[in-house]
C-alpha positions as CSV (number, residue, x, y, z in Angstrom):
1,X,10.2,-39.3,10.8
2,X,7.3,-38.5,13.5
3,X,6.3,-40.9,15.8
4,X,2.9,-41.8,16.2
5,X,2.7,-40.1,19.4
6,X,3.6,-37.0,18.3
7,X,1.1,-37.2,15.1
8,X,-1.4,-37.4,17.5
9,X,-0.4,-34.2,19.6
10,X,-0.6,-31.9,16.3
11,X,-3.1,-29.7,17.0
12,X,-6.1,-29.6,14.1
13,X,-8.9,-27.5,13.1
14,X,-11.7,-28.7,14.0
15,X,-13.9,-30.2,11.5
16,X,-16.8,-28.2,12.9
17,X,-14.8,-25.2,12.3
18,X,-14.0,-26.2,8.7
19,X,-17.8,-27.4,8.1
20,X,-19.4,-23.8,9.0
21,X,-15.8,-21.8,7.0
22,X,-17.0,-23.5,4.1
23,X,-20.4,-22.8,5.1
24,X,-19.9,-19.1,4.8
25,X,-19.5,-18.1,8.2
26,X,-16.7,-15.6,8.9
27,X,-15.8,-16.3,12.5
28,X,-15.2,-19.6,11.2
29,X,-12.7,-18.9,8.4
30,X,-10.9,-16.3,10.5
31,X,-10.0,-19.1,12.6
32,X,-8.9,-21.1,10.2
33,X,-6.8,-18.0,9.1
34,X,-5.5,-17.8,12.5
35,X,-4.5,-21.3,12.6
36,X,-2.4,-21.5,10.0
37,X,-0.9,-17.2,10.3
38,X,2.0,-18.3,11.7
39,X,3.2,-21.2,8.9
40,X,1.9,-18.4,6.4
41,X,4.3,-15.8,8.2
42,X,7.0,-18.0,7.7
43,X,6.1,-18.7,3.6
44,X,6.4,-15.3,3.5
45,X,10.0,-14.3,4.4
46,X,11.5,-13.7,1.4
47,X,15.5,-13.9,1.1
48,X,17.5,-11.5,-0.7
49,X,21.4,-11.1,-1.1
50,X,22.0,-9.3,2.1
51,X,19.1,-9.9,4.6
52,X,15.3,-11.4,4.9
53,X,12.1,-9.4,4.1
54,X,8.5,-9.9,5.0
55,X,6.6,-10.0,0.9
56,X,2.8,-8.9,2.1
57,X,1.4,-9.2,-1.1
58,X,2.9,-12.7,-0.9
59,X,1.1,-13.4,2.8
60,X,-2.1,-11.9,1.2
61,X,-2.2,-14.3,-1.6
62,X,-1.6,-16.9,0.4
63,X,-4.0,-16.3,2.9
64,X,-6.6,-15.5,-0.3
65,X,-5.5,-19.3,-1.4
66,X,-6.3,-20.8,2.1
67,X,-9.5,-19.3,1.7
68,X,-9.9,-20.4,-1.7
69,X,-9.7,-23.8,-0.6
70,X,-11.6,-23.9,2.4
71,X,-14.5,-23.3,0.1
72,X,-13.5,-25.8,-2.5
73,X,-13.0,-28.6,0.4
74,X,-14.7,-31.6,0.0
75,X,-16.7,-33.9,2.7
């Protein structure tokens, strides 16, 4: 379980950033895209029998998803 210190210390997008993403403006959702590229990296490593793989079209979907919902967010 987290403590409440470290809930604190998790690093968020700002709510700036997500007001002006969902506004339309691109500099904003590339940050958002940036923010979250590395847990998105990590959905997409795929396991096989032998070794691990990185599945693109499975980080682009994802991304296009995060996007999705940056414009379906609600105040």
């Amino acid at each position: 379980m987290m403590s409440i210190n470290n809930y604190y210390n998790i690093r968020r997008v700002p709510f700036d950033t997500i007001r002006k993403a969902k506004s339309g403006i691109s500099e904003a959702v590339d940050k958002i895209l940036k923010h979250y590229d590395a847990y998105i990296r990590a959905l997409s490593m795929v396991e096989t029998r032998d070794h691990w793989y990185f599945n693109w079209d499975l980080y682009e979907r994802l991304q296009f998803k995060l996007m999705e919902l940056i414009f379906k967010f609600k105040f």
